[in-house]
C-alpha positions, 0 to 999 in steps of 0.5 A: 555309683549305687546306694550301697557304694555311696554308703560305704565310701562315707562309712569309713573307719577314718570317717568313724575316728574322724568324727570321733575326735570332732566329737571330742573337742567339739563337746568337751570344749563347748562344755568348757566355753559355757561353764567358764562364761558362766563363772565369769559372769558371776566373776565380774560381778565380784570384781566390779565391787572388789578388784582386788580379788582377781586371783581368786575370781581367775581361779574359779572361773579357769577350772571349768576350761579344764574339761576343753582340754581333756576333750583336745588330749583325746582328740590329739590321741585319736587324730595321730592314731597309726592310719587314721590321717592316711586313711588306712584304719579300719572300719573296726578300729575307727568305730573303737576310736569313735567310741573312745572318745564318747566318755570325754566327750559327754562328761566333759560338756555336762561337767564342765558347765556344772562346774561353772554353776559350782564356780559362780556359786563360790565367787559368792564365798569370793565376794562376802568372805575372801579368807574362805575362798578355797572351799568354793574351789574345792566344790568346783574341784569335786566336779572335776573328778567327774572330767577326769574318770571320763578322761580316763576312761576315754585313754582306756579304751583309745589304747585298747582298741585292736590294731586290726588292718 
């Protein structure tokens, strides 16, 4: 097989889309793994002093995962994309699928480790004043917006991606 055979069996539209949803849940969730280990570390110091707070803890330390699993939703999508498991997509439509997955997977990963320091940062407000623990979810949740337009973005353009044979 020369060169450019070699090239074009692993350039492959599957390969493109493939890769597209690796990309995905691979960043997404790595994203999402450090901001809630980044929250729960903070976390656990407010529990060793107060037990008793676990609800709220839990609950900031859970919305970083959020963006792990935008990641797997459009990894999902692409996965069961007509032609893309057998292998029929194009090479055209698996480089549109490779780049419908790039807004979740890049914001998703930043956002959600940013959402860990916003979440740590309120299990300060968790710890000192627990009546006011809903503003520390509000910050973080204002990260999340940020996941959200990615997903969005990532489903738009998944869902405009010609069906081209």
């Amino acid at each position: 097989m020369n060169i450019s055979g070699f090239l074009s069996s692993i350039f492959t539209g599957q390969t493109f889309a493939l890769l597209g949803a690796a990309l995905a849940i691979a960043l997404a969730g790595t994203g999402s793994a450090k901001g809630v280990g980044i929250a729960g570390e903070a976390g656990a110091g407010v529990l060793s002093e107060n037990p008793d707070r676990f609800g709220r803890v839990l609950l900031l330390q859970a919305l970083p995962g959020t963006q792990g699993i935008y990641g797997l939703l459009v990894a999902f999508l692409i996965l069961f994309a007509d032609g893309v498991i057998p292998g029929t997509v194009s090479l055209a439509q698996g480089i549109g699928y490779f780049c419908a997955s790039l807004p979740i997977a890049i914001a998703g990963y930043f956002s959600a480790i940013a959402q860990g320091r916003v979440s740590a940062a309120g299990m300060g407000i968790v710890a000192s004043k627990p009546e006011e623990s809903m503003k520390g979810v509000i910050a973080a949740g204002l990260v999340e917006t940020y996941a959200v337009l990615a997903l969005l973005m990532s489903v738009l353009i998944f869902f405009n991606v010609p069906n081209i044979v």
